[in-house]
C-alpha positions in Angstrom: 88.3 90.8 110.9 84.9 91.2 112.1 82.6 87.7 112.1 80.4 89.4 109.6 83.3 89.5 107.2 84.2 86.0 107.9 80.9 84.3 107.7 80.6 84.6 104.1 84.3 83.2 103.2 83.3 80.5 105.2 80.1 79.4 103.2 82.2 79.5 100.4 85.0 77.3 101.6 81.8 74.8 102.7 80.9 74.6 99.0 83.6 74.3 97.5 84.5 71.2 99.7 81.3 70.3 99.2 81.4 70.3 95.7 84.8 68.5 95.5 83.6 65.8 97.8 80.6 65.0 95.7 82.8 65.1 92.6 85.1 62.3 94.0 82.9 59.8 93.5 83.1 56.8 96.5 81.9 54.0 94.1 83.8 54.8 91.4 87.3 53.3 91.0 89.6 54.4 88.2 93.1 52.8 87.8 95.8 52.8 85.3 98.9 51.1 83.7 101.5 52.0 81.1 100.9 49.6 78.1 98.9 48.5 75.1 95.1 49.0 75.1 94.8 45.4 73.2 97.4 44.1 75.8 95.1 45.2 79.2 91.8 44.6 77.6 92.9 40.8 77.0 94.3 40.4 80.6 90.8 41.5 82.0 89.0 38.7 79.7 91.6 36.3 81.2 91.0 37.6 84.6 87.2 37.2 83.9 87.9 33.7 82.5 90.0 32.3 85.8 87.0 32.8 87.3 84.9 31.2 85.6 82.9 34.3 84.1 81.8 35.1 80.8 81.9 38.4 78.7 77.8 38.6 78.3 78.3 41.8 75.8 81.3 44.1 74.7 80.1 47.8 74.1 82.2 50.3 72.0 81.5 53.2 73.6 84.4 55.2 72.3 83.6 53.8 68.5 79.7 55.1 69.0 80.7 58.1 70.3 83.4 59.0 67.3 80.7 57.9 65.1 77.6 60.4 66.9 79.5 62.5 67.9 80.0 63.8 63.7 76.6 63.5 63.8 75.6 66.0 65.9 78.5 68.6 65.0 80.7 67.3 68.3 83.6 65.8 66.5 86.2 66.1 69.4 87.4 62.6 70.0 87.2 61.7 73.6 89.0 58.3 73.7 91.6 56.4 71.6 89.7 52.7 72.6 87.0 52.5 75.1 85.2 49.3 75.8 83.1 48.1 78.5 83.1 44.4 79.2 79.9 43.4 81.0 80.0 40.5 82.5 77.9 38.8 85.7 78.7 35.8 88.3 76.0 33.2 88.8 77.1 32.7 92.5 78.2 36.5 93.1 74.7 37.5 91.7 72.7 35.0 93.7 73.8 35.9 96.8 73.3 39.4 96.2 69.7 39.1 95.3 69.0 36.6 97.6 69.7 38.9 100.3 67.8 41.8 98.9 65.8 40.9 95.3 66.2 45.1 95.1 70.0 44.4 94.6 68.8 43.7 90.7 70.0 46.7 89.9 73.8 46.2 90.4 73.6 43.2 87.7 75.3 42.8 85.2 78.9 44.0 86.7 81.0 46.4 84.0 84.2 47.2 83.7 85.6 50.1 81.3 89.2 50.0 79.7 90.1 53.2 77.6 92.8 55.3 76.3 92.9 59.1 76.3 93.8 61.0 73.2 96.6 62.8 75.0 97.8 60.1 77.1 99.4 57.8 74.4 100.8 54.5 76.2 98.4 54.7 79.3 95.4 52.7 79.5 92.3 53.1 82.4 90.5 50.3 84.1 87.4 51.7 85.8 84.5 50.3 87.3 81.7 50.9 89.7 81.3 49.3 93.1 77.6 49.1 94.6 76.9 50.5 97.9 77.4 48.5 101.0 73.4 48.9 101.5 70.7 47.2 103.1 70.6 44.1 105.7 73.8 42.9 106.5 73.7 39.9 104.5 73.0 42.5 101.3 76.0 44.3 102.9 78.3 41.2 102.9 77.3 40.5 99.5 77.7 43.2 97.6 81.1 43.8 99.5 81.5 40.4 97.7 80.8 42.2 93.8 83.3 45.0 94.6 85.7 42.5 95.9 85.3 40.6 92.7 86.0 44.0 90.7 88.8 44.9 92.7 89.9 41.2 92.4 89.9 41.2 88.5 91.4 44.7 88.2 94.2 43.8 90.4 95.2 40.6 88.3 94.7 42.7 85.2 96.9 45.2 86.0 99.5 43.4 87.4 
């Protein structure tokens, strides 16, 4: 096969590992358990609470989006339950913005628990880690935040 022939099979395979690569999100961490939506959702507010955090706001996201979702002729339901707890740390946050004041943006700290329609008995955990950006004492704090995600998800799930 000439290299003229090949050139163009290889821009394709570039894209579409390109694409897949950007799809996978880094920051993004999505686990799961067999079990009880009720059940997982109250060990992450005790996870939350053995730390000494509070739940600052619970969002029904899957509720809003039953609800609008009729409302604009999209009726398909998306999720069984889905909830994000938002929730922040006074020292976790402190030391992130003292290292950078930019590092606003990756307060408060979320996690999202949700069932899927066709996954009856499974329940999701997902949150977002921030970057490892910046100075390296932004670096070592925000390691810090997705350490305390992992942290909570891991005593949630277990």
């Amino acid at each position: 096969m000439s290299a003229r022939r090949i050139w163009p099979w290889l821009l394709i395979v570039a894209a579409a590992l390109s694409a897949s690569s950007q799809a996978a999100e880094p920051g993004v961490v999505v686990r799961s358990v067999k079990g009880d939506f009720a059940d997982v959702e109250e060990r992450v507010l005790i996870a939350l609470q053995n730390r000494g955090l509070v739940l600052n706001y619970t969002a029904h996201i899957g509720t809003m989006l039953e609800r609008t979702g009729k409302d604009i002729g999209r009726p398909r339901l998306l999720y069984r339950d889905a909830q994000m707890l938002e929730f922040c740390s006074v020292v976790v946050s402190r030391d992130t913005m003292e290292a950078d004041p930019r590092n606003i943006v990756f307060c408060p700290y979320s996690i999202a628990i949700y069932t899927l329609p066709k996954e009856p008995g499974r329940v999701y955990v997902a949150y977002r880690k921030p970057p490892a950006i910046g100075s390296d004492q932004s670096v070592k704090a925000l390691r810090a935040v997705g350490k305390l995600l992992d942290d909570i998800a891991d005593e949630a799930l277990k």
